[in-house]
C-alpha positions in Angstrom: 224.1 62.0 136.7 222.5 59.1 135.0 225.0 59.5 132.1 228.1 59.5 134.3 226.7 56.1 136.2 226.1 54.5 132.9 229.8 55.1 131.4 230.7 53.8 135.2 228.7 50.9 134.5 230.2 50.3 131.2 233.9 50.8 132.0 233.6 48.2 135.0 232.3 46.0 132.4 234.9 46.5 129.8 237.6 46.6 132.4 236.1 43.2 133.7 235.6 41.3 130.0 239.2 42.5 129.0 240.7 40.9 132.3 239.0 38.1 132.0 239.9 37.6 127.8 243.6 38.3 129.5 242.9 35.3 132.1 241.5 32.8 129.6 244.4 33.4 126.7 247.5 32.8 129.8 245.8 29.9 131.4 245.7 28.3 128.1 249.1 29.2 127.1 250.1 27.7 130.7 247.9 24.6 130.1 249.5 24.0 126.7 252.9 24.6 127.9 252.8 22.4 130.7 250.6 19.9 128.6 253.6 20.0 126.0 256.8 19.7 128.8 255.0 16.8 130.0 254.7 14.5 126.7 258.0 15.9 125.9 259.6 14.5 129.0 257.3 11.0 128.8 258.3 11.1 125.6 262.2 10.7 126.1 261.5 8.7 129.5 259.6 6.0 127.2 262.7 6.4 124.5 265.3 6.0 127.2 263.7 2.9 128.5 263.0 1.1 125.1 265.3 2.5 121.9 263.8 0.2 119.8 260.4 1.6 119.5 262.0 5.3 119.2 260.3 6.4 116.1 257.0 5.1 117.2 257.0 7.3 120.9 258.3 10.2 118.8 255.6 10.2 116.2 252.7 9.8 119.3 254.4 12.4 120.8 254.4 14.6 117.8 250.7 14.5 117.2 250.0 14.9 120.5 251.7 18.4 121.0 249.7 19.2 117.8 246.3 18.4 119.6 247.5 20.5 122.2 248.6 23.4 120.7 245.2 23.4 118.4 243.5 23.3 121.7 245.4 26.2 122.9 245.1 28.2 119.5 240.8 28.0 119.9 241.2 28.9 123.5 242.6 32.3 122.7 240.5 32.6 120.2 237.5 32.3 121.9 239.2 34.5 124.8 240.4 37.1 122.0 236.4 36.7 120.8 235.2 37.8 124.2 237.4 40.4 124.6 236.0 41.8 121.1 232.2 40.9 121.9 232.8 43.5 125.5 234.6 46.3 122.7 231.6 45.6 120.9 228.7 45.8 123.6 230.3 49.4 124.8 231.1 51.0 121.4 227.0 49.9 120.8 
C-alpha cells in the first residue's frame, strides 16, 4: 500500500517536472521568435525610412537576434536540466 502511493507520488511528480521542462523550452522558443520578427520588422521599417544608414540598422539588428537566440538556447537548457534533475530524483 505504501509502495503503490509512493510510485503515485513519484509519477505525479515526474509527470509534473516533464510538463513543466515542456512549458519553459516553447515559451522560450515563442519569446525568441517573436523577440526575433520584431527586430526583423524594425529592422527594415528603420531601413525603409533612412537607406543611408542600411548597413548600420542591419549590423544592430544582427547582433541583436544573436543575444536573443543565446538567451533562448540557455532557457532550454535550463528547462532540458530540469527535466533531467526530475528523471534523476525518481530513478534515485
Amino acid at each position: 500500500m505504501l509502495a503503490m502511493q509512493a510510485a503515485t507520488v513519484a509519477n505525479a511528480f515526474l509527470n509534473n517536472g516533464l510538463l513543466g521542462a515542456a512549458i519553459g523550452a516553447g515559451l522560450a522558443v515563442i519569446g525568441a521568435g517573436l523577440g526575433i520578427g520584431l527586430i526583423g520588422s524594425r529592422a527594415m521599417e528603420g531601413m525603409a525610412r533612412q537607406p543611408e544608414i542600411a548597413g548600420n540598422i542591419q549590423t544592430a539588428a544582427l547582433i541583436l537576434a544573436a543575444l536573443v537566440e543565446g538567451a533562448t538556447l540557455f532557457a532550454i537548457v535550463v528547462a532540458f536540466l530540469i527535466q533531467q534533475g526530475v528523471l534523476g530524483a525518481i530513478t534515485h
